[in-house]
C-alpha positions as CSV (number, residue, x, y, z in Angstrom):
1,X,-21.0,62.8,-10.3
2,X,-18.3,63.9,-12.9
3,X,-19.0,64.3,-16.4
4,X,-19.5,62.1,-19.3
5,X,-16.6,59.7,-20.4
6,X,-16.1,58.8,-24.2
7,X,-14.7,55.5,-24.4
8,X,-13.2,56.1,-28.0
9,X,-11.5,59.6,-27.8
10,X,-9.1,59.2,-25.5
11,X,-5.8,61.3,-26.5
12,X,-2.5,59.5,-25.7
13,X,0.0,62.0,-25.6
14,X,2.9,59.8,-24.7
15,X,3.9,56.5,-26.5
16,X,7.3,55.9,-25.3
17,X,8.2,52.4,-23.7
18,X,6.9,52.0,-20.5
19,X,9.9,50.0,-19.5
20,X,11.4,53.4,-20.1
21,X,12.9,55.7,-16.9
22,X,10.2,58.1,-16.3
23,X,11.7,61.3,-17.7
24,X,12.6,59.3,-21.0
25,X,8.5,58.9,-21.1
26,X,8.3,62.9,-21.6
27,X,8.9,64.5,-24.8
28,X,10.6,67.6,-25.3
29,X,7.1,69.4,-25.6
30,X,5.3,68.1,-23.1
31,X,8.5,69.3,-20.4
32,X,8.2,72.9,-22.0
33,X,4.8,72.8,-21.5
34,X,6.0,71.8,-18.0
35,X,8.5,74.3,-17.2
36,X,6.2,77.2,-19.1
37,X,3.7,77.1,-16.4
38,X,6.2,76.2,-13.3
39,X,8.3,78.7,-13.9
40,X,5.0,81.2,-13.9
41,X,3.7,79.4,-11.0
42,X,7.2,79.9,-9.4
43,X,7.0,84.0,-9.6
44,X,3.4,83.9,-9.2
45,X,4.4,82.4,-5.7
46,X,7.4,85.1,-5.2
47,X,5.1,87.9,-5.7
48,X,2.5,86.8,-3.5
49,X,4.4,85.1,-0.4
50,X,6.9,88.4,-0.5
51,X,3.6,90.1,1.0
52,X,4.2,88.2,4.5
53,X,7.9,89.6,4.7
54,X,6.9,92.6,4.9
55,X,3.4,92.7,6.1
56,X,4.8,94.5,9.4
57,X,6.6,97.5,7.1
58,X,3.2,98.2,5.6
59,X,1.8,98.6,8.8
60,X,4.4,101.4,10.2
61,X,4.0,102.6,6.8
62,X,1.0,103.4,6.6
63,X,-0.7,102.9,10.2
64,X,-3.0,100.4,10.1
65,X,-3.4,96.8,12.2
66,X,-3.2,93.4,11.6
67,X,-6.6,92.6,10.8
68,X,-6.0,95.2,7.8
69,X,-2.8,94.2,7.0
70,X,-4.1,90.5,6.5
71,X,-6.5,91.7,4.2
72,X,-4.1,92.6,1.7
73,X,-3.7,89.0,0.9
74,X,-7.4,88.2,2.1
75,X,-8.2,90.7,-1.2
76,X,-5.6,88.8,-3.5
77,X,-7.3,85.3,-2.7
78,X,-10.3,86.8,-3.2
79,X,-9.9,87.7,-6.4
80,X,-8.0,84.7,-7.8
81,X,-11.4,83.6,-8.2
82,X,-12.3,86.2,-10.9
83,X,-9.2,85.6,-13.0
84,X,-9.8,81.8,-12.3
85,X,-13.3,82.3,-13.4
86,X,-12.7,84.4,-16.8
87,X,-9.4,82.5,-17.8
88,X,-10.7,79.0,-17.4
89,X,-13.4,80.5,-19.5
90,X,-10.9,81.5,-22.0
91,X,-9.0,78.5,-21.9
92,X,-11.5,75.9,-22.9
93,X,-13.3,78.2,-25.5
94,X,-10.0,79.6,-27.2
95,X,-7.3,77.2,-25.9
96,X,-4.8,77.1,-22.8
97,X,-2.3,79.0,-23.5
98,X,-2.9,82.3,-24.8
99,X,-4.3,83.2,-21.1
100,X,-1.7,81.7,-19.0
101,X,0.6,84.4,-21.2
102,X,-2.3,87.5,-20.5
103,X,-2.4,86.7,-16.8
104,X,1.5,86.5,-16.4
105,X,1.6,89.4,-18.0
106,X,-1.1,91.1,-15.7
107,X,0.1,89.7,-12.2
108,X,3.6,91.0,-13.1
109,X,2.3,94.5,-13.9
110,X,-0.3,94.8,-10.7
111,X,2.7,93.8,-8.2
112,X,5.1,95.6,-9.6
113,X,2.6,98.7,-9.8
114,X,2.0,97.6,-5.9
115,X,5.8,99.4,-5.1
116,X,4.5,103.0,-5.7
117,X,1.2,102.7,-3.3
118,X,1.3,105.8,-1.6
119,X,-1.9,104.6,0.6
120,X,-3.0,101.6,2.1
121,X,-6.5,101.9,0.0
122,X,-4.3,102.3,-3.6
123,X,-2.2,99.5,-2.4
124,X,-4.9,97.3,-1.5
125,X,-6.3,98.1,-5.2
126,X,-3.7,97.1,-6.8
127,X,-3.0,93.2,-5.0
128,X,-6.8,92.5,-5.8
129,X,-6.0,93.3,-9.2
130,X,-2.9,91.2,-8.9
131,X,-4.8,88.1,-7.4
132,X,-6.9,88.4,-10.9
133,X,-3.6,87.3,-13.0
134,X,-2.5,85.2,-10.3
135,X,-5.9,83.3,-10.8
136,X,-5.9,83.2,-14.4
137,X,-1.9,81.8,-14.6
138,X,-2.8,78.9,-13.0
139,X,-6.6,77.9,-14.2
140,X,-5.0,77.8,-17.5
141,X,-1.3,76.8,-17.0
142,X,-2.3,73.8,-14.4
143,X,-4.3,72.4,-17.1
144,X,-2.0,72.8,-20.3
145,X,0.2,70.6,-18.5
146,X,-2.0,68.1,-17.2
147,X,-3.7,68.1,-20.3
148,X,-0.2,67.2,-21.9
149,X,1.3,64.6,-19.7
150,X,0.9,61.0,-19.8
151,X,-2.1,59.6,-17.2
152,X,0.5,57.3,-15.1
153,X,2.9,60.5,-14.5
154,X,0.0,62.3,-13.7
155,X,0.7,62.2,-9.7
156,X,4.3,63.1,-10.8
157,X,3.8,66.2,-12.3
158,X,1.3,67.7,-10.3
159,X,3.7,67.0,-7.0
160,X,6.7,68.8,-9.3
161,X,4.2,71.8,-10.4
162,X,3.0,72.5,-7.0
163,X,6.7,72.2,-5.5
164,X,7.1,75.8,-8.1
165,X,5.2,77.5,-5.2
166,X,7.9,76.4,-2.5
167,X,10.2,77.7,-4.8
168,X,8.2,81.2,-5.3
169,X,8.3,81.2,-1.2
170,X,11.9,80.3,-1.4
171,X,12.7,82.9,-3.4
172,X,10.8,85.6,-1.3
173,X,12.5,84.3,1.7
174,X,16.0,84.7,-0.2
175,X,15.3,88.3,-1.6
176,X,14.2,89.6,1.9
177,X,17.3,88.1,3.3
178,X,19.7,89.4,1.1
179,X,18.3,92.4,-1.0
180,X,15.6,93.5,1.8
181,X,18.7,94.4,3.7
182,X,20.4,97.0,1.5
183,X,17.6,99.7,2.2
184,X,17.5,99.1,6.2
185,X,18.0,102.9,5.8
186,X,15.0,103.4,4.4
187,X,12.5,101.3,5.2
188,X,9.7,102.6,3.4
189,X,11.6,101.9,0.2
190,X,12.8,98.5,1.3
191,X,9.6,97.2,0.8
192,X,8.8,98.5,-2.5
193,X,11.8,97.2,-3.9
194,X,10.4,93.7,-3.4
195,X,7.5,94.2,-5.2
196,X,9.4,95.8,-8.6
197,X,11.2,93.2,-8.3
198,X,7.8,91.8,-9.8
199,X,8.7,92.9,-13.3
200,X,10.8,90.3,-14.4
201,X,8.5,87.3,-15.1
202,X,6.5,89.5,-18.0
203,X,9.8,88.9,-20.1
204,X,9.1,85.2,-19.7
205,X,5.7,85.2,-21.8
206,X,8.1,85.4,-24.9
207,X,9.5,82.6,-24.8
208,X,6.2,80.6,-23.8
209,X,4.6,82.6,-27.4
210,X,7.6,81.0,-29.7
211,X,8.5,77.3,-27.6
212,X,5.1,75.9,-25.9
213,X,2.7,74.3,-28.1
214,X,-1.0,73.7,-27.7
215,X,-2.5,71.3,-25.6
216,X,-3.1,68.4,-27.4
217,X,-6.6,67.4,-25.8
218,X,-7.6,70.3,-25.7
219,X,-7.0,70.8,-29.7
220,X,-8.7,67.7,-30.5
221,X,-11.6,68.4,-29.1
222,X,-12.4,71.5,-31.1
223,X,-11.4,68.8,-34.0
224,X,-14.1,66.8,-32.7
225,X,-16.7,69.9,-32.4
226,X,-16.0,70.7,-36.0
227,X,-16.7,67.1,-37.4
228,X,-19.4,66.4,-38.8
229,X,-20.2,63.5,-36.2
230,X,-19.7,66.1,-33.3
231,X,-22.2,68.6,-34.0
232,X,-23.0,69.3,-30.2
233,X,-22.5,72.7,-29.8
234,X,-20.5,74.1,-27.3
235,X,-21.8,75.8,-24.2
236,X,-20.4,78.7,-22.0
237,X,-18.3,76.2,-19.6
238,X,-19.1,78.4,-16.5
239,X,-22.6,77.2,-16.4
240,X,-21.7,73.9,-17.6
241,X,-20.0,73.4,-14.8
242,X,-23.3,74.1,-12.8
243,X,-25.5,71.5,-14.5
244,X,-26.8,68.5,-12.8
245,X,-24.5,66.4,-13.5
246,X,-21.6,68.2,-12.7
247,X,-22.6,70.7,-10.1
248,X,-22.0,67.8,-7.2
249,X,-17.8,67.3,-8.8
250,X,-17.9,71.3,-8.6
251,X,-19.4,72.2,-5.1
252,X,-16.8,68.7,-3.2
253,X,-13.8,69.7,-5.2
254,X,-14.3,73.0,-4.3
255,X,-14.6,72.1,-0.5
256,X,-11.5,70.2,-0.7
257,X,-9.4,72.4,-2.2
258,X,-10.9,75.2,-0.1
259,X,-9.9,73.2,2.9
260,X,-6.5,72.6,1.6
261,X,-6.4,76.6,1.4
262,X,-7.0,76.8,4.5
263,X,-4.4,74.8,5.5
264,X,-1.5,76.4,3.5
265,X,-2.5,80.2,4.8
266,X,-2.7,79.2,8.5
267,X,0.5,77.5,8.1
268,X,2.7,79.8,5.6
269,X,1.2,83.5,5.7
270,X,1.9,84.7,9.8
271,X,5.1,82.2,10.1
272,X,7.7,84.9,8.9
273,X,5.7,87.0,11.2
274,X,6.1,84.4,13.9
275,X,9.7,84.0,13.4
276,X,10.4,87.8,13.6
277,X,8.3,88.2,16.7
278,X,10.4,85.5,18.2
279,X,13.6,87.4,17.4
280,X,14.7,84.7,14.9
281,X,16.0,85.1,11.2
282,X,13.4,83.8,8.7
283,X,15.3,82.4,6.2
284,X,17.0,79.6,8.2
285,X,13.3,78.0,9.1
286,X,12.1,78.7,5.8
287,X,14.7,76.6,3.8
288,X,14.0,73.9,5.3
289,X,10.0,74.3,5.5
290,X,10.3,74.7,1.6
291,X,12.6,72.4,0.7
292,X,10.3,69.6,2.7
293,X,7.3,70.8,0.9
294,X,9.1,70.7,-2.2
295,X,10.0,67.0,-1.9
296,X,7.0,66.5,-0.1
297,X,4.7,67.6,-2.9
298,X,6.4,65.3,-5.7
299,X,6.7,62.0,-3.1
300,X,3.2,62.2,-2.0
301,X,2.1,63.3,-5.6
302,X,4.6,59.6,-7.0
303,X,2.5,57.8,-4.4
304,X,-1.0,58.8,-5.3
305,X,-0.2,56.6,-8.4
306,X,-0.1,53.8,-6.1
307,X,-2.7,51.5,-4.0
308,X,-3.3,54.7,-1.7
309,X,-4.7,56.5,-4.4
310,X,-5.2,60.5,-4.0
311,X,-7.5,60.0,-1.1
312,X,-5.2,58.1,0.9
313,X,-2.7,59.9,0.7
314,X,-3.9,62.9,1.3
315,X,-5.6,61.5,4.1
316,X,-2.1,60.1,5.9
317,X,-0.7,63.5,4.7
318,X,-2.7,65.7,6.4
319,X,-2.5,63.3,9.7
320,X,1.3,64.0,9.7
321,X,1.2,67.2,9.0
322,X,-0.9,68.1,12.2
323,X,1.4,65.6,14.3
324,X,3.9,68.2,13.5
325,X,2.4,71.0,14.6
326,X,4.8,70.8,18.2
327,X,7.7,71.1,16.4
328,X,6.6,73.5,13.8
329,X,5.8,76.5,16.5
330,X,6.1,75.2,19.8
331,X,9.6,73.8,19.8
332,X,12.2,76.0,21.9
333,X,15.8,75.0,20.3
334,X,16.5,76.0,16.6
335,X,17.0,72.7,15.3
336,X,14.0,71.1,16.7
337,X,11.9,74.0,15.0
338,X,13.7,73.7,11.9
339,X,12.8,69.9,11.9
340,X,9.8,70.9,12.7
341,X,9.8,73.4,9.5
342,X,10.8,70.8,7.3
343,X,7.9,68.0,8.6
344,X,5.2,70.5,8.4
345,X,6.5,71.4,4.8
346,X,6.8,67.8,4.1
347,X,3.6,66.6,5.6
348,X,1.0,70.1,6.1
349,X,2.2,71.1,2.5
350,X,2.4,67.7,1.3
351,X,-1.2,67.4,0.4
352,X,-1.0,69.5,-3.0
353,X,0.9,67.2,-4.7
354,X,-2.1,65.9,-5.2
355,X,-4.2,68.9,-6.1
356,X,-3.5,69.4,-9.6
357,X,-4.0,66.2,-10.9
358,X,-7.3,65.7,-8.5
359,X,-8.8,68.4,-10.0
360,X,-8.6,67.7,-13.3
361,X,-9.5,64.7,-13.2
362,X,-12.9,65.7,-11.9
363,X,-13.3,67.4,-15.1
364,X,-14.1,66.6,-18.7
365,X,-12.2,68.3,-21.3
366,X,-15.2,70.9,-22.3
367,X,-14.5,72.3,-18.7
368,X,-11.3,71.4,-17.2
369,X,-10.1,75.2,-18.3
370,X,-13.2,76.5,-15.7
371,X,-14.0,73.9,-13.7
372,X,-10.4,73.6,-11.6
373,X,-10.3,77.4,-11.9
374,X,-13.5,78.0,-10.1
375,X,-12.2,74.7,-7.3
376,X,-8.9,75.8,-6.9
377,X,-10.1,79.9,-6.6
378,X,-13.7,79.9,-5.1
379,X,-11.5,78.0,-2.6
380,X,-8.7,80.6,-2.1
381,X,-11.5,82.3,-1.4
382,X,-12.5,80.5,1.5
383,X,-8.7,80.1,2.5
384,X,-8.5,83.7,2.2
385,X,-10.8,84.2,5.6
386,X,-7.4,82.5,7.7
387,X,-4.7,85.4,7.3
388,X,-7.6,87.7,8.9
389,X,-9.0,85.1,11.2
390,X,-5.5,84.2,12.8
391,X,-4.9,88.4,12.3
392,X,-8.0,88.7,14.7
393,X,-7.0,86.3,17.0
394,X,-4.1,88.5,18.0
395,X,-5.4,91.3,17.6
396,X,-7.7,89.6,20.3
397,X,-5.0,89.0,22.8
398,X,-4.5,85.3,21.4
399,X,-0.9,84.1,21.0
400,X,0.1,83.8,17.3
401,X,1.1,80.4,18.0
402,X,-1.6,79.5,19.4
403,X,-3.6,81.0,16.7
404,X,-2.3,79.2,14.1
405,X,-1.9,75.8,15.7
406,X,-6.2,75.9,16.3
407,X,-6.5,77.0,12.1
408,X,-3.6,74.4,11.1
409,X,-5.2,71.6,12.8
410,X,-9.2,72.3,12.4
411,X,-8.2,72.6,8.6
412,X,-5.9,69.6,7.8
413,X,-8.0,67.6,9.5
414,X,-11.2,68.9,7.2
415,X,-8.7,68.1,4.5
416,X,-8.4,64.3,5.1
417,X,-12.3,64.4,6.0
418,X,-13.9,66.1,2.6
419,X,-11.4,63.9,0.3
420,X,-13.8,61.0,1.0
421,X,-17.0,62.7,0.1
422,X,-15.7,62.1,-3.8
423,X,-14.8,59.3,-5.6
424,X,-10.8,58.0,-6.7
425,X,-9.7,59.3,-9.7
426,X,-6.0,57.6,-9.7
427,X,-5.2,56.7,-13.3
428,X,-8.6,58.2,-15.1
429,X,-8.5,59.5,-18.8
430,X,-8.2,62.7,-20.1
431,X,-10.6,62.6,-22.9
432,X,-11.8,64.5,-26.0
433,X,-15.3,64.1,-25.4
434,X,-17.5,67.3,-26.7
435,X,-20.0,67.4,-24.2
């Protein structure tokens, strides 16, 4: 069951027209809130995905197999959970935006530190000290913008904040194309440079200090705490979060975001590795994956407003997306495995436009800093086991398409299944409620 609804506090952040064009319906604040936590989401997503270009440098550099290699991000998924858990802590007992700037700040320190590992144990270190900030961005950022948004562009802007991954991915794919290639004489340095890279988002929590404001639910619940008819008193929201009534919201969104994990790493983390292999240029098949999954993410996130709600499409999402799994790794001609690229990022990425917006939406407001962190990071967690298990496959003799087409399917299709287990949440208020 989800938590307790207050029919009188609802907080209406947007009262334009609704005859209005949609972007006229945003005010300026609520798109800086916006861009604040896509554009952290975006290099969150650079500094992560760069780790499967160069996955098979780390190895020659410092001798070790696939099944270690994969646990580099295996370790980084991992620990999103801890930054999820402590930030979404943070978030609902001291506000949203404060650690969305700390955990910026963090990841862009621990992947830029991740250049000068001068062993595979120091560099493992430092990306599980990475995935803590990468955790931690989006627990809090995800929610300072849902929080901030109207309820009928909710499916909207969760498709557009999940597309900032794509564009993190895009990027990597861009810098190993065309920076990557300026140390081919030195290719222990090569990939170093695309970590340091890594730096240049900690610049960015300035401008989110002195331009992003507050979210406004968020806000008005303390106002509501400190009233003298709201004298509940508020409770640590990570156990909240495991109370009767809620622990049933927590345990199903977790399983479907956790499938929806599972999804995106069997799909994403071994393809550059599967186009190398194959004697192919990456960044040709990954323009077109991310540019479907972009578009995917905000048309399938639009139609969740509709009569399919977030369950159905998710559920006709995930169908397509393993209908495309021929063309995605099995095709033999170029352009039928770049169609294929952009399909599977249309339709086997397509399901997180949805994600955000689900997840909060299981949540009331005294948790909705904790409770997506722990779904969306408890379920990297369990996402994290497919870089190894596909890595183990092939270690095992398995080909890597093969590999991933078992984990693509078995998961998207656990996607569409564990959607049903919950109830719709299309259209539901954000509320101030204290409890």
């Amino acid at each position: 069951m989800d938590g307790p609804v207050s029919p009188v506090s609802t907080v209406m952040p947007v009262t334009a027209a609704p005859d209005l064009p949609w972007h006229r319906q945003v005010s300026s604040e609520q798109w800086r809130a916006f861009v604040a936590t896509f554009l952290g989401w975006v290099v969150d997503a650079f500094d992560f995905n760069i780790l499967s270009f160069i996955v098979i440098d780390i190895q020659r550099s410092f001798t070790v197999n696939s099944k270690l290699a994969a646990l580099l991000a295996t370790v980084t998924l991992l620990m999103r959970l801890v930054g999820g858990v402590v930030a979404g802590t943070a978030a609902d007992r001291w506000g949203r935006k404060l650690p969305m700037m700390l955990s910026i700040l963090w990841f862009s320190l621990f992947a830029f530190l991740s250049g000068f590992s001068s062993s595979y144990a120091m560099l493992f270190g430092f990306r599980a000290l990475f995935g803590i900030g990468m955790g931690g961005e989006w627990a809090a950022g995800m929610t300072l913008v849902i929080e901030h948004w109207p309820a009928k562009l909710r499916g909207l802007v969760s498709g557009m904040l999940l597309g900032g991954w794509y564009w993190g991915y895009l990027l990597a794919a861009a810098a190993f194309q065309f920076i990557y290639p300026l140390f081919d004489a030195k290719p222990d340095i090569g990939w170093r440079v695309m970590f340091w890279i890594a730096i240049i988002p900690a610049f960015f929590t300035l401008w989110i200090r002195s331009t992003v404001s507050e979210s406004p639910v968020w806000l008005e619940r303390q106002r509501h705490l400190k009233s003298a008819a709201g004298k509940l008193e508020a409770k640590i929201s990570l156990v909240r979060i495991f109370e009767r009534d809620l622990i049933g919201t927590t345990l199903q969104t977790t399983a479907v975001i956790g499938a929806f994990m599972c999804a995106f790493y069997s799909i994403a983390f071994w393809y550059p590795t599967f186009l190398r292999e194959n004697g192919r240029s990456a960044l040709p098949y990954l323009i077109p994956f991310n540019l479907g999954a972009i578009g995917g993410t905000i048309f399938w996130g639009r139609l969740s407003e509709g009569a399919l709600g977030r369950r159905g499409a998710v559920t006709i999402t995930a169908l397509l997306g393993v209908a495309s799994i021929p063309l995605y790794l099995h095709a033999s001609s170029p352009v039928t495995l770049a169609f294929g690229a952009l399909t599977m990022g249309a339709f086997g990425s397509g399901i997180w436009g949805m994600a955000p917006a689900y997840v909060a939406e299981r949540f009331p407001t005294a948790v909705r800093g904790v409770g997506p962190g722990f779904a969306y990071h408890a379920a990297a967690g369990i996402g994290a086991a497919m870089p190894y298990l596909i890595g183990f496959m092939r270690d095992r003799g398995m080909a890597l398409s093969t590999a991933m087409t078992i984990a693509i399917a078995v998961a998207l299709l656990f996607s569409a299944g564990l959607m049903w287990f919950g109830p719709e949440t299309r259209g539901r208020q954000l509320t101030a409620d204290p409890r």
